[in-house]
N, CA, C and O atoms as a Tripos MOL2 file, in Angstrom:
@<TRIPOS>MOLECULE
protein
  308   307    77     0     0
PROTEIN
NO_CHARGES

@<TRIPOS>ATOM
      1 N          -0.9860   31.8200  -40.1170 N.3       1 UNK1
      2 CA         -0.3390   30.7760  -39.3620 C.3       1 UNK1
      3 C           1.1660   30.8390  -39.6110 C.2       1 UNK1
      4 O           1.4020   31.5290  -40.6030 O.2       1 UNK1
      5 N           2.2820   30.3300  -39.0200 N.am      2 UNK2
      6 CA          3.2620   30.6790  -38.6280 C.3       2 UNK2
      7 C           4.0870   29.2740  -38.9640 C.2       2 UNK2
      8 O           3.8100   28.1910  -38.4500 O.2       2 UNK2
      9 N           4.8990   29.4470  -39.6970 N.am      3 UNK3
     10 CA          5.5760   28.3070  -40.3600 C.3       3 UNK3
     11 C           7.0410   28.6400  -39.8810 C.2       3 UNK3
     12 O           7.6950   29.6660  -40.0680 O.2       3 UNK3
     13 N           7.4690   27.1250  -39.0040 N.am      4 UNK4
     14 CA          8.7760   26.9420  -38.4260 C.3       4 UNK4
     15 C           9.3870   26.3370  -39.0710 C.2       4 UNK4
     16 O           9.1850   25.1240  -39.0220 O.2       4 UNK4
     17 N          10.3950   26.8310  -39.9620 N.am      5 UNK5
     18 CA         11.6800   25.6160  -40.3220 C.3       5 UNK5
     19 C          12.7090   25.8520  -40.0220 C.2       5 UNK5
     20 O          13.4000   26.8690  -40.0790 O.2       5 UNK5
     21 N          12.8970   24.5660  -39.5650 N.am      6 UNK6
     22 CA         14.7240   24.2770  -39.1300 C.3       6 UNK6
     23 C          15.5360   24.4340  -39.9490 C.2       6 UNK6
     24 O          15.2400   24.7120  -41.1110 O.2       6 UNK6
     25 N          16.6500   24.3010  -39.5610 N.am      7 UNK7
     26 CA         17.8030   24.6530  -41.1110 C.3       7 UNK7
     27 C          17.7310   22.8880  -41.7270 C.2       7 UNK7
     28 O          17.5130   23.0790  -42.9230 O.2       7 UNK7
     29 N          17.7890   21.5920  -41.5620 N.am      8 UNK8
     30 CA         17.6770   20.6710  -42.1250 C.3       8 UNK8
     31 C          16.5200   20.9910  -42.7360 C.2       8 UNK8
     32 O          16.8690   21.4570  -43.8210 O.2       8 UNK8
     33 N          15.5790   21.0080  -42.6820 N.am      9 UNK9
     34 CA         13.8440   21.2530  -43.4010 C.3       9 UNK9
     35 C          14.4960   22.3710  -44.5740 C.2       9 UNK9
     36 O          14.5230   21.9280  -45.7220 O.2       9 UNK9
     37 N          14.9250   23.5210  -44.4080 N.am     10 UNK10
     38 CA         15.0630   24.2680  -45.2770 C.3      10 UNK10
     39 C          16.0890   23.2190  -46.5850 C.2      10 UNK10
     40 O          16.0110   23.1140  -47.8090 O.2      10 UNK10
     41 N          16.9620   22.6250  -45.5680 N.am     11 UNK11
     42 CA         18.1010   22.1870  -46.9140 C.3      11 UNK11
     43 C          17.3540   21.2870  -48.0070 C.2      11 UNK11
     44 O          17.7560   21.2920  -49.1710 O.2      11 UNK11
     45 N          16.0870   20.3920  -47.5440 N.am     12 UNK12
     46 CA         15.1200   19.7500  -48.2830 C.3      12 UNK12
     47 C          14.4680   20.5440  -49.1430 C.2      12 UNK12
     48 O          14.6630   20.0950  -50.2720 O.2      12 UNK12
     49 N          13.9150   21.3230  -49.1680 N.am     13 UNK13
     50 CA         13.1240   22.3670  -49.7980 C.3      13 UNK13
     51 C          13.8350   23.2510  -50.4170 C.2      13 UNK13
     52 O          13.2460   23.5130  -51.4660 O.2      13 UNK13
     53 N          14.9640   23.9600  -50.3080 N.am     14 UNK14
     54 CA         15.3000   24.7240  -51.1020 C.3      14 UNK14
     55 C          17.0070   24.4600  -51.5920 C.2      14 UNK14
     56 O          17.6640   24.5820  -50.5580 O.2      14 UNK14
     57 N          17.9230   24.1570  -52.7440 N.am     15 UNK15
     58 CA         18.7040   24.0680  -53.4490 C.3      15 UNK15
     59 C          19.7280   25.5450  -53.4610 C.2      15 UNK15
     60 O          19.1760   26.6320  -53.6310 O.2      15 UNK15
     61 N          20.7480   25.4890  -53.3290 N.am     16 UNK16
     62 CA         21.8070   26.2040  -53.3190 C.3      16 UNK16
     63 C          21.8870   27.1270  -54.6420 C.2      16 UNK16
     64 O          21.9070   28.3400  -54.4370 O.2      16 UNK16
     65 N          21.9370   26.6700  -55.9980 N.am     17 UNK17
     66 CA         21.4950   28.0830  -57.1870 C.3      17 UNK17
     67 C          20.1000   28.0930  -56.7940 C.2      17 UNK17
     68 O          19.7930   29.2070  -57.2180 O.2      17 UNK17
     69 N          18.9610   27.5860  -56.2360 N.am     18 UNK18
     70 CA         17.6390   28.3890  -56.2900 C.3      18 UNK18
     71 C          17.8870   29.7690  -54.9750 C.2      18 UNK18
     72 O          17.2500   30.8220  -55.0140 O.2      18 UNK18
     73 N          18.7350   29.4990  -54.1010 N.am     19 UNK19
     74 CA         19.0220   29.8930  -52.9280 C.3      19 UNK19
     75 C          19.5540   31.5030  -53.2190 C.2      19 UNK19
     76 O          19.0970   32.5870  -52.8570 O.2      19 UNK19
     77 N          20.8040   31.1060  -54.0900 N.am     20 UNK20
     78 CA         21.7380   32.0300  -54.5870 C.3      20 UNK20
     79 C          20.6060   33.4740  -55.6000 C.2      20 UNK20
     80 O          20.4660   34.6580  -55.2940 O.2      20 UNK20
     81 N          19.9840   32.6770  -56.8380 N.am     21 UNK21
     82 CA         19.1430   33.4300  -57.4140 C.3      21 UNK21
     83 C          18.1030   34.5500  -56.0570 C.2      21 UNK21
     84 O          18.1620   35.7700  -55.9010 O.2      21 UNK21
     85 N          17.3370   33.6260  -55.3740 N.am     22 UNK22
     86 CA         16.6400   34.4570  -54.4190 C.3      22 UNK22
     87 C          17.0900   35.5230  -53.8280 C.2      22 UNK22
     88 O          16.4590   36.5530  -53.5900 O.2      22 UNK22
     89 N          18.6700   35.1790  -53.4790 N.am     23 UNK23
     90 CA         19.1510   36.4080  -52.3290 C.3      23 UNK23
     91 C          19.7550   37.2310  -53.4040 C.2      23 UNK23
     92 O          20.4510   38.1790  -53.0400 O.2      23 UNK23
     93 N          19.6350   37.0650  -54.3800 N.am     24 UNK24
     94 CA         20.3310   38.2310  -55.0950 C.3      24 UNK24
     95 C          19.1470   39.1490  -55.7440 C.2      24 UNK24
     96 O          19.4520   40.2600  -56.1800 O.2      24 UNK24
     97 N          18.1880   38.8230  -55.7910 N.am     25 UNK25
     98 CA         16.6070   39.3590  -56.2290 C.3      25 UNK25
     99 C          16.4510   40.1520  -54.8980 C.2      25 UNK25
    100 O          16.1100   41.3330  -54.9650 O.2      25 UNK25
    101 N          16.6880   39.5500  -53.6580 N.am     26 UNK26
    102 CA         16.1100   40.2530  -52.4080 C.3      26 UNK26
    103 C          17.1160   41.5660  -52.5650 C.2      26 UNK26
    104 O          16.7120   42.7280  -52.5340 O.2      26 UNK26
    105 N          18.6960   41.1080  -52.7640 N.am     27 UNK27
    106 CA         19.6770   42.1890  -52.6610 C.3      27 UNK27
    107 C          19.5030   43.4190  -53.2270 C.2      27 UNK27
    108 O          19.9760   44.4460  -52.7420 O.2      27 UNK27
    109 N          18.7890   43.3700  -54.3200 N.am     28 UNK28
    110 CA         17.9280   43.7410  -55.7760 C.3      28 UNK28
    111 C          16.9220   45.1750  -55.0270 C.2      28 UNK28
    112 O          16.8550   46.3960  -54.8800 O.2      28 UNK28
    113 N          16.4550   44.2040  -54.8210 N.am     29 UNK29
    114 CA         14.7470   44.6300  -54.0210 C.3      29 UNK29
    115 C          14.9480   45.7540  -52.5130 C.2      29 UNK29
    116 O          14.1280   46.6130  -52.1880 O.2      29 UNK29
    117 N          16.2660   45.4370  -51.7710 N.am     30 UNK30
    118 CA         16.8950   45.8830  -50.7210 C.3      30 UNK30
    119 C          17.1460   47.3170  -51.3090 C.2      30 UNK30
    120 O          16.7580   48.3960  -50.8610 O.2      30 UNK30
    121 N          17.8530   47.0670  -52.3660 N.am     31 UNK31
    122 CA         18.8190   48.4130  -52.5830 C.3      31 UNK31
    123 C          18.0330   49.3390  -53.4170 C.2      31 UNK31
    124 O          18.4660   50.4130  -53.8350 O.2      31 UNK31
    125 N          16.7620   48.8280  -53.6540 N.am     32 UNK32
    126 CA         15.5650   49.9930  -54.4200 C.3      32 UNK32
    127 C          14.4800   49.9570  -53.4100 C.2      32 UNK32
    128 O          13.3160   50.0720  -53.7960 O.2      32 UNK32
    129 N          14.8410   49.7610  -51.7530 N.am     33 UNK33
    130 CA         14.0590   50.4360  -51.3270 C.3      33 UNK33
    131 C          12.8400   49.4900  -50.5650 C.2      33 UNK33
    132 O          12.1480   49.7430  -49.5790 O.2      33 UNK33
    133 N          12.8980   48.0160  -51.6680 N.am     34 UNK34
    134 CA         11.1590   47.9170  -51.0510 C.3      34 UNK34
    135 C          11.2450   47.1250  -50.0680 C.2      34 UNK34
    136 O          10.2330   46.4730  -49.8130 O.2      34 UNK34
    137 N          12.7370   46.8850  -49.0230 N.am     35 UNK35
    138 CA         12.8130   45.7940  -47.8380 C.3      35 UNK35
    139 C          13.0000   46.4720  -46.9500 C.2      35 UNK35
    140 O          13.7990   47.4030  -47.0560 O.2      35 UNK35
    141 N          12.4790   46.2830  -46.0520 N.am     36 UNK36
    142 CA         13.0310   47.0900  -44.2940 C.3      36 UNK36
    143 C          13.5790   45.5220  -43.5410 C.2      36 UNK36
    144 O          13.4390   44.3110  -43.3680 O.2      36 UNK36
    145 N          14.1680   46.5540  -43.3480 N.am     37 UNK37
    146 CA         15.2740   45.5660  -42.6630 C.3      37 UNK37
    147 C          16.0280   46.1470  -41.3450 C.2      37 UNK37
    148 O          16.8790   47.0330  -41.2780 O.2      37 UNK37
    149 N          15.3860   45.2890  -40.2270 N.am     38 UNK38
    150 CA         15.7380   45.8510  -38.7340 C.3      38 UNK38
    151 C          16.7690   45.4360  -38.1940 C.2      38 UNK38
    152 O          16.7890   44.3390  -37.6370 O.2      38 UNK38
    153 N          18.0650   46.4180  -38.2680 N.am     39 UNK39
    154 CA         19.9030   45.9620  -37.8670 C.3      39 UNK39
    155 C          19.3000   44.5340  -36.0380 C.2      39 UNK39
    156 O          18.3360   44.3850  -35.2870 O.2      39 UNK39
    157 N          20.3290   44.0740  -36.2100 N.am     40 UNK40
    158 CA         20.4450   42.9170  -35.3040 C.3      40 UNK40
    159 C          20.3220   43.6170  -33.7290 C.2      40 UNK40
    160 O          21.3310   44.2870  -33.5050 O.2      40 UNK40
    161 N          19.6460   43.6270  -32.9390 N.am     41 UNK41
    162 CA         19.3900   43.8000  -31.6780 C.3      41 UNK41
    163 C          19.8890   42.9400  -30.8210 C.2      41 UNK41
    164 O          19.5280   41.7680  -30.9300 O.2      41 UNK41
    165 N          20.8490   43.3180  -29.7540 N.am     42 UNK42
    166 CA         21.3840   42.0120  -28.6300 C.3      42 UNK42
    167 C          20.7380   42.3620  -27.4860 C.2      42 UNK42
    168 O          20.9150   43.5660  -27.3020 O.2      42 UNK42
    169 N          19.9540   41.7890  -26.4800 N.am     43 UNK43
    170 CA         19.4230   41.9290  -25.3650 C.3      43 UNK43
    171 C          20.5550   41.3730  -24.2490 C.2      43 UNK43
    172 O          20.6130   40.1770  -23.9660 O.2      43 UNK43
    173 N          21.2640   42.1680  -23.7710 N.am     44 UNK44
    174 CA         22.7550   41.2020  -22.6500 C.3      44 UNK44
    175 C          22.0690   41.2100  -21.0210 C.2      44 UNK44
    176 O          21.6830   42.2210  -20.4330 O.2      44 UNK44
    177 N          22.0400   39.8050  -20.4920 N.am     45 UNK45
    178 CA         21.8870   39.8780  -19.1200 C.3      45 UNK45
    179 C          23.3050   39.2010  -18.5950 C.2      45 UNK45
    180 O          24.4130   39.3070  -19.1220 O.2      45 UNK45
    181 N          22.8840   38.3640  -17.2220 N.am     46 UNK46
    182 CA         24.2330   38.2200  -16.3340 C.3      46 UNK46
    183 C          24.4430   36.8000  -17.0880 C.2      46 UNK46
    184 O          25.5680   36.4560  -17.4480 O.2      46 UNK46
    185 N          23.1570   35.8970  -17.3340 N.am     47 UNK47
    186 CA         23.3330   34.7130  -17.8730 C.3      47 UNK47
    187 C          23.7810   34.5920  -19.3850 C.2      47 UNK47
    188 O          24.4000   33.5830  -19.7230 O.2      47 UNK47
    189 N          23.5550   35.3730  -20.1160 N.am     48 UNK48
    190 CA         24.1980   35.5890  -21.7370 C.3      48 UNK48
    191 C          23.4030   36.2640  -22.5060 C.2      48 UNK48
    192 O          22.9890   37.1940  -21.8140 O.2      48 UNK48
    193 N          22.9070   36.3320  -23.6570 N.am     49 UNK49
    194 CA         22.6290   37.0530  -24.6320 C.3      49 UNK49
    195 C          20.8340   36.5390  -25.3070 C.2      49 UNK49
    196 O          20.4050   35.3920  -25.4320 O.2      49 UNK49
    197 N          20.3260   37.4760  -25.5350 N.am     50 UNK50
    198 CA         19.3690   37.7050  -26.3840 C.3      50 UNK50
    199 C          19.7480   38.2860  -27.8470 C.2      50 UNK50
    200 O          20.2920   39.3770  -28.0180 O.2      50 UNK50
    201 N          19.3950   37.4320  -28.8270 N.am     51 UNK51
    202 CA         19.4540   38.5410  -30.4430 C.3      51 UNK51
    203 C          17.9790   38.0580  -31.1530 C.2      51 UNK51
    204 O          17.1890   37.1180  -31.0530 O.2      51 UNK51
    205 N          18.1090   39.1670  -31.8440 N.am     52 UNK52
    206 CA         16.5720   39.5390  -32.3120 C.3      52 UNK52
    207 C          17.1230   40.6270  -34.0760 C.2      52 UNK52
    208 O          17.7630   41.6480  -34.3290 O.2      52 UNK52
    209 N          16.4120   39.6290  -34.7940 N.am     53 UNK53
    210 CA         17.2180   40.1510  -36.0450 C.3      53 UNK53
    211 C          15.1470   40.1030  -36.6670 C.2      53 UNK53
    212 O          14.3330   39.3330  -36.1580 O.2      53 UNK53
    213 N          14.7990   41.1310  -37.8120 N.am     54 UNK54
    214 CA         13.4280   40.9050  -38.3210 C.3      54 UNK54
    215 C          14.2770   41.6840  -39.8020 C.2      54 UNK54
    216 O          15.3720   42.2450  -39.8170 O.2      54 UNK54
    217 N          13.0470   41.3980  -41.2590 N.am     55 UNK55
    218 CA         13.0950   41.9530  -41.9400 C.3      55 UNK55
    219 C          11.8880   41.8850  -42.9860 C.2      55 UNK55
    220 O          12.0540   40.7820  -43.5070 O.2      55 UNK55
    221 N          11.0920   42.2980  -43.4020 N.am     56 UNK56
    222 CA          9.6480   42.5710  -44.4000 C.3      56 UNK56
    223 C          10.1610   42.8640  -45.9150 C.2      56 UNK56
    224 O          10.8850   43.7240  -46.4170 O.2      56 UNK56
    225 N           9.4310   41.7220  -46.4120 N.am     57 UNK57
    226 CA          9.7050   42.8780  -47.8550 C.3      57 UNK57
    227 C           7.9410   42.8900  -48.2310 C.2      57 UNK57
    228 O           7.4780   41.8110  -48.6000 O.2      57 UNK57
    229 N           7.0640   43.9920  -48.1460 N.am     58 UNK58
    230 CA          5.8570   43.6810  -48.4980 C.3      58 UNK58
    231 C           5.5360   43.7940  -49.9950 C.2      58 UNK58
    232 O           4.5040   43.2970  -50.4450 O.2      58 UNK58
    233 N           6.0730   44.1930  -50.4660 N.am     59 UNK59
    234 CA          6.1430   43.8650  -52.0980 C.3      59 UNK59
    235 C           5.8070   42.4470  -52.3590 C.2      59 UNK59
    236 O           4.7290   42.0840  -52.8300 O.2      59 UNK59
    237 N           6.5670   41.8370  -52.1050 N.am     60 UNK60
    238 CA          6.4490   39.9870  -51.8740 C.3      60 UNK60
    239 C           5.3940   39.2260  -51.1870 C.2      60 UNK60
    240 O           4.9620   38.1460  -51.5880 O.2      60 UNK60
    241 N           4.8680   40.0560  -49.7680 N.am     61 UNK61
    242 CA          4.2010   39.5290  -49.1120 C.3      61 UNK61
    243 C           5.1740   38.9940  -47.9760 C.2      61 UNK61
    244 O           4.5110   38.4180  -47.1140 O.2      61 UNK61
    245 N           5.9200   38.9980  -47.8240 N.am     62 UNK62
    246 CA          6.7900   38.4870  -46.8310 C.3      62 UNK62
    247 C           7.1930   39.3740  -45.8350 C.2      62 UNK62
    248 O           7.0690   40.5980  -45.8150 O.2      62 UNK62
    249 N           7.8780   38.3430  -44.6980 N.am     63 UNK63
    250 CA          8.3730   38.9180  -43.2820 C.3      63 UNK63
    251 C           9.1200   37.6060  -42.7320 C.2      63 UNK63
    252 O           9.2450   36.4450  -43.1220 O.2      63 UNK63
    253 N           9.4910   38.2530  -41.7960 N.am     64 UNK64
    254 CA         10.2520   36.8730  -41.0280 C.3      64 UNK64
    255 C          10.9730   37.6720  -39.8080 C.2      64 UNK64
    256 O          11.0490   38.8810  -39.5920 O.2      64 UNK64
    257 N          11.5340   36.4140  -39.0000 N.am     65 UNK65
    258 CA         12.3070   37.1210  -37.6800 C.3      65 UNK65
    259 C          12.9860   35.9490  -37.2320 C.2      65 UNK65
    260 O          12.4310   34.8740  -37.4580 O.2      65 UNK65
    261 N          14.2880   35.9560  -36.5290 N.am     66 UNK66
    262 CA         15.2550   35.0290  -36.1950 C.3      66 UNK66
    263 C          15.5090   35.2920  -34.8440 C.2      66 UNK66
    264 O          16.0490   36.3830  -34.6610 O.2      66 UNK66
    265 N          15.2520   34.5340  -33.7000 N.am     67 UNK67
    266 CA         15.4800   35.0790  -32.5690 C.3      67 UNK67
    267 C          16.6170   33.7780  -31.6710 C.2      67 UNK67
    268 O          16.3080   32.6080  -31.4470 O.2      67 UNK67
    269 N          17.4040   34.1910  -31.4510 N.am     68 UNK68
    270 CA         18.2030   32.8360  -30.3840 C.3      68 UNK68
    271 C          18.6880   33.9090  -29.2160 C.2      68 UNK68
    272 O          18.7890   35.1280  -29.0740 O.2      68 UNK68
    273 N          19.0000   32.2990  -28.2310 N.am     69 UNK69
    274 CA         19.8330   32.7690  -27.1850 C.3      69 UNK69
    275 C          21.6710   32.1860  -27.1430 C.2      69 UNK69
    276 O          22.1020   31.1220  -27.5890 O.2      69 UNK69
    277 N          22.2760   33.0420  -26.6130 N.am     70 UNK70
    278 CA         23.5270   32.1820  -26.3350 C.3      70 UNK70
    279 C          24.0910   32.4010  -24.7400 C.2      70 UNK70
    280 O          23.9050   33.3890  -24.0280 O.2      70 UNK70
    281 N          24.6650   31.4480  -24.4900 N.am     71 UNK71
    282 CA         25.4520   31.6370  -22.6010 C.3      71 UNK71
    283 C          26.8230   30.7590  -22.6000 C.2      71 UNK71
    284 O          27.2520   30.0670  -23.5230 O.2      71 UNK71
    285 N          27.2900   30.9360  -21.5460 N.am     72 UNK72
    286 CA         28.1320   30.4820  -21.3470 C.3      72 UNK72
    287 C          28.5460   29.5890  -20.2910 C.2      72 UNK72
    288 O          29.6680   29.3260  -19.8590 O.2      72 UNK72
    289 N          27.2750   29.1360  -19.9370 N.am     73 UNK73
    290 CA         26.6270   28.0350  -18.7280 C.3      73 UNK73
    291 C          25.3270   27.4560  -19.0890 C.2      73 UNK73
    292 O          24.5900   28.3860  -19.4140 O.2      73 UNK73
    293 N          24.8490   26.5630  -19.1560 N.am     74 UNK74
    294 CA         23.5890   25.7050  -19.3420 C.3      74 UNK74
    295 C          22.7090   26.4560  -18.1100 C.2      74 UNK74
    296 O          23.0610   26.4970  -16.9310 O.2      74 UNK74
    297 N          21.3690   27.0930  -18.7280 N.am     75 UNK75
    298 CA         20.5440   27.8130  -18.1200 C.3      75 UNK75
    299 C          19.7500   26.3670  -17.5780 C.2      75 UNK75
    300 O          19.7870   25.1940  -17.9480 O.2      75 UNK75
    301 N          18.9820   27.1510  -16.4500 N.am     76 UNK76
    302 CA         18.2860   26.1130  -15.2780 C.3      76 UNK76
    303 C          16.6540   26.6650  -15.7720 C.2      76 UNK76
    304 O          16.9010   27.7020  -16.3880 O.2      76 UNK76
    305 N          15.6570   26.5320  -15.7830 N.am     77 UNK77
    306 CA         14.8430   26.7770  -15.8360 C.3      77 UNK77
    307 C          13.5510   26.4050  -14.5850 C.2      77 UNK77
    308 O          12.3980   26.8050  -14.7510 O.2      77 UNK77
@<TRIPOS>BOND
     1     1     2 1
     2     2     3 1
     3     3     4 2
     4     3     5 am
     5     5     6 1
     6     6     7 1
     7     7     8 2
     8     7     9 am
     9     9    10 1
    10    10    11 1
    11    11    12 2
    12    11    13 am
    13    13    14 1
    14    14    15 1
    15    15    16 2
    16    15    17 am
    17    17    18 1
    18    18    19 1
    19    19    20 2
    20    19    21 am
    21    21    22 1
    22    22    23 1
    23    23    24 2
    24    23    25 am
    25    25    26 1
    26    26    27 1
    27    27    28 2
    28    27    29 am
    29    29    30 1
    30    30    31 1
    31    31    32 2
    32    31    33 am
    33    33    34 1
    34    34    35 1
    35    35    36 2
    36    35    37 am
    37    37    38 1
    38    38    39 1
    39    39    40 2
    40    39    41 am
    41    41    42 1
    42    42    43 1
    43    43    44 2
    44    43    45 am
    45    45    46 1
    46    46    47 1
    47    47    48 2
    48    47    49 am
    49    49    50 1
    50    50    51 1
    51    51    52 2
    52    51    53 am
    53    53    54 1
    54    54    55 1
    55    55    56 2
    56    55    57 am
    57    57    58 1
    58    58    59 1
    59    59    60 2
    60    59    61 am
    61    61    62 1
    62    62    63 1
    63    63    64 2
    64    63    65 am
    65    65    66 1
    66    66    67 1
    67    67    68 2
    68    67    69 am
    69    69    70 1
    70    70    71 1
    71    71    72 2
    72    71    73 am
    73    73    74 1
    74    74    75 1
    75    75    76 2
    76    75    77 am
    77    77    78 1
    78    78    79 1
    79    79    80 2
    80    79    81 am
    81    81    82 1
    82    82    83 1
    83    83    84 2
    84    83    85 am
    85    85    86 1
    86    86    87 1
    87    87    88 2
    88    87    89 am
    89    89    90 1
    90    90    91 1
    91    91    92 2
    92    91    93 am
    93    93    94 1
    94    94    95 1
    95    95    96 2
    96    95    97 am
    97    97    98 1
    98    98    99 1
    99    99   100 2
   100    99   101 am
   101   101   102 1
   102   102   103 1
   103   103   104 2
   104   103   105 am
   105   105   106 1
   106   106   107 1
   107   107   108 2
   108   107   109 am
   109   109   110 1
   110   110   111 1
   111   111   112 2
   112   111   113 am
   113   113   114 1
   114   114   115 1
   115   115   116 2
   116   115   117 am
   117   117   118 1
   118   118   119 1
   119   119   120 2
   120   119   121 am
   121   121   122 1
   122   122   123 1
   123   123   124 2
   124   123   125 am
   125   125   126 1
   126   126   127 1
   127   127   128 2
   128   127   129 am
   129   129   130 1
   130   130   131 1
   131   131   132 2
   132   131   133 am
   133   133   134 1
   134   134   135 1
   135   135   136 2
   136   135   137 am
   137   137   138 1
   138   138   139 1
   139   139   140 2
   140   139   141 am
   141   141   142 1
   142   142   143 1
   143   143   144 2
   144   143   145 am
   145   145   146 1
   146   146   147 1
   147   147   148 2
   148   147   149 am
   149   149   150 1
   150   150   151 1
   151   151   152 2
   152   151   153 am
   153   153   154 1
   154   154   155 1
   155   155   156 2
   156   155   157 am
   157   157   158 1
   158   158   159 1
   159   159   160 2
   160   159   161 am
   161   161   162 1
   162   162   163 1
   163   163   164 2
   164   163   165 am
   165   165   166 1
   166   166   167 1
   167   167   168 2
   168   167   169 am
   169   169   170 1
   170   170   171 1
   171   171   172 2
   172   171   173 am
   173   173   174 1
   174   174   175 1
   175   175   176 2
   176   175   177 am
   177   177   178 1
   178   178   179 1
   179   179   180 2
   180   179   181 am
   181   181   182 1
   182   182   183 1
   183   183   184 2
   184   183   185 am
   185   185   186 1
   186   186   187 1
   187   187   188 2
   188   187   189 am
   189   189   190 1
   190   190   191 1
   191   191   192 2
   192   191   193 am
   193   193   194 1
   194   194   195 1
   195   195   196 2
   196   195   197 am
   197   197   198 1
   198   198   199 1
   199   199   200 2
   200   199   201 am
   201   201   202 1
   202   202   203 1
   203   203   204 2
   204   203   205 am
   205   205   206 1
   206   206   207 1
   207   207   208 2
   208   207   209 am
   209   209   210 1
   210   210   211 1
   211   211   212 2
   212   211   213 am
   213   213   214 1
   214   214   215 1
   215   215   216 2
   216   215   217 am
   217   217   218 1
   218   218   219 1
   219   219   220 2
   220   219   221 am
   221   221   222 1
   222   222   223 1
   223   223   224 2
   224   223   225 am
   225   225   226 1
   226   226   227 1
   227   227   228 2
   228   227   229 am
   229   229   230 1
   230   230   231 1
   231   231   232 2
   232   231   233 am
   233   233   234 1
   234   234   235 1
   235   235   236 2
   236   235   237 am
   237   237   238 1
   238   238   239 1
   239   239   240 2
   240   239   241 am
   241   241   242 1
   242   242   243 1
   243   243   244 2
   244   243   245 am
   245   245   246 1
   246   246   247 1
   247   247   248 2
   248   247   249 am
   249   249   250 1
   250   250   251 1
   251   251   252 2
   252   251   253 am
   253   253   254 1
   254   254   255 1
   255   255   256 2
   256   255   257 am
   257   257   258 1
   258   258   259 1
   259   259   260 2
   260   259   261 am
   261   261   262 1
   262   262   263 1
   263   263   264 2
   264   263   265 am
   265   265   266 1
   266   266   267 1
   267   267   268 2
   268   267   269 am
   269   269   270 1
   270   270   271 1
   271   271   272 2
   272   271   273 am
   273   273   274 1
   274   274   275 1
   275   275   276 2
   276   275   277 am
   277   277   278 1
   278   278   279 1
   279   279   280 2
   280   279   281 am
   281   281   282 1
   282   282   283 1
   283   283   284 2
   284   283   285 am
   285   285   286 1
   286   286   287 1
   287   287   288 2
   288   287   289 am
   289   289   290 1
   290   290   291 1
   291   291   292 2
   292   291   293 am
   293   293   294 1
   294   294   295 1
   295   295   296 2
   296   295   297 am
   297   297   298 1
   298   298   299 1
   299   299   300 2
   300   299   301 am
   301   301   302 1
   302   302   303 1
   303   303   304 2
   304   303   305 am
   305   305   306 1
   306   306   307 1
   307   307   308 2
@<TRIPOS>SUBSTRUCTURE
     1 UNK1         2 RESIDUE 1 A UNK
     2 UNK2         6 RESIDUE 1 A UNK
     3 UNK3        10 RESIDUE 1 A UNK
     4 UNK4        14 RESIDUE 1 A UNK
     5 UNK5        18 RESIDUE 1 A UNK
     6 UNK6        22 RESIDUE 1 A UNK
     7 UNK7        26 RESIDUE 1 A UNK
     8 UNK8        30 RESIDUE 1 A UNK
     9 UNK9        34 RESIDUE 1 A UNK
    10 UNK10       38 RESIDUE 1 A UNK
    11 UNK11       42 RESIDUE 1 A UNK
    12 UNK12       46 RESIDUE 1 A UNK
    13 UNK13       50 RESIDUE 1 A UNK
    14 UNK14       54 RESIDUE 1 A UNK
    15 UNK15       58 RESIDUE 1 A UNK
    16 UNK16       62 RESIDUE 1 A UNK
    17 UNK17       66 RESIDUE 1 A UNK
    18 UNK18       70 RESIDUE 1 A UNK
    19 UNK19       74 RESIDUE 1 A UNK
    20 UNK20       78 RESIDUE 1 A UNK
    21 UNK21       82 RESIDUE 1 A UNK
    22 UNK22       86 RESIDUE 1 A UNK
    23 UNK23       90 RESIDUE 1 A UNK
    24 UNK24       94 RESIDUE 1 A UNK
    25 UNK25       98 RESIDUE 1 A UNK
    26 UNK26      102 RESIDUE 1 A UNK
    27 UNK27      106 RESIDUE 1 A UNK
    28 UNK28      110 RESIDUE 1 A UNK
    29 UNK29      114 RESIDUE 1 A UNK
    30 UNK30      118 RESIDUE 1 A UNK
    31 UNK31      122 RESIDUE 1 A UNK
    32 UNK32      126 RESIDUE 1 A UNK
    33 UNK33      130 RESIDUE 1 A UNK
    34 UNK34      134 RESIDUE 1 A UNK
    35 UNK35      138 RESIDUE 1 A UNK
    36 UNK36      142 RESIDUE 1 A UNK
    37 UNK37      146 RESIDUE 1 A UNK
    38 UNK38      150 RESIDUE 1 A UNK
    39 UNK39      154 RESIDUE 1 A UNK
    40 UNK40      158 RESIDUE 1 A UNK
    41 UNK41      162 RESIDUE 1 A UNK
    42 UNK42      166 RESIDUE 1 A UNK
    43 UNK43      170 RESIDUE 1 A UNK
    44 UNK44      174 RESIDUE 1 A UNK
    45 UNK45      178 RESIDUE 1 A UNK
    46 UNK46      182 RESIDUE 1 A UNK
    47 UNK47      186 RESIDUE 1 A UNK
    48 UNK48      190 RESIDUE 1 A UNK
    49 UNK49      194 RESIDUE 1 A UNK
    50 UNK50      198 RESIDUE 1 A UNK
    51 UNK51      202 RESIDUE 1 A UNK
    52 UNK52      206 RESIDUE 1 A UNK
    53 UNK53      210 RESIDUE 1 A UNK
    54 UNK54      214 RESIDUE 1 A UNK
    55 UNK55      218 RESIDUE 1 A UNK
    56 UNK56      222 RESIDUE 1 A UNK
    57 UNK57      226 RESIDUE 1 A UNK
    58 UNK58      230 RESIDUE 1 A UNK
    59 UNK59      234 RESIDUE 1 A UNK
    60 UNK60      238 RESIDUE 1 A UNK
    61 UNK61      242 RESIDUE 1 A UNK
    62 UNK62      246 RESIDUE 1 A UNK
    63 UNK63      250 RESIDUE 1 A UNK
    64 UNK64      254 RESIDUE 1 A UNK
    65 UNK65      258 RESIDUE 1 A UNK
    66 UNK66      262 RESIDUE 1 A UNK
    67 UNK67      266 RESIDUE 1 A UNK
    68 UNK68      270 RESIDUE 1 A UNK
    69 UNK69      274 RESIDUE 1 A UNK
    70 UNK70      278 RESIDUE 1 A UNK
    71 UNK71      282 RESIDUE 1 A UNK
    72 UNK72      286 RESIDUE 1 A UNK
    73 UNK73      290 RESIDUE 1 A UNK
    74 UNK74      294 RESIDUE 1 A UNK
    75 UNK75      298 RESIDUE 1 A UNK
    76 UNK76      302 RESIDUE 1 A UNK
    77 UNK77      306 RESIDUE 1 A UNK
């Protein structure tokens, strides 16, 4: 199952040195290899932008993916 958090939800749950410690373990973990990590992808149409960023570390058990849009006009749907 697939767990959504917002960036407020995250600021509840996780603390700035617990934050700091983590990404420096991942940085750790990155640079020996055991993270794949897929460079940032932009999808460009006429209305604005697609990005698509993913990265796994299965050592951990983990994955994740960040996807937004941006424009430069309020899309109509």
């Amino acid at each position: 199952m697939a767990l959504l958090l917002r960036e407020k939800e995250v600021r509840t749950l996780l603390n700035m040195r617990d934050a700091v410690a983590v990404l420096e373990e991942a940085f750790i973990a990155y640079a020996q290899g055991q993270v794949l990590n897929q460079p940032r992808s932009r999808l460009q149409f006429p209305q604005g932008v697609l990005t698509y960023l993913a990265a796994a570390a299965p050592d951990y058990g983990v994955f994740g993916h960040k996807t937004y849009t941006a424009s430069r006009t309020a899309c109509v749907s």
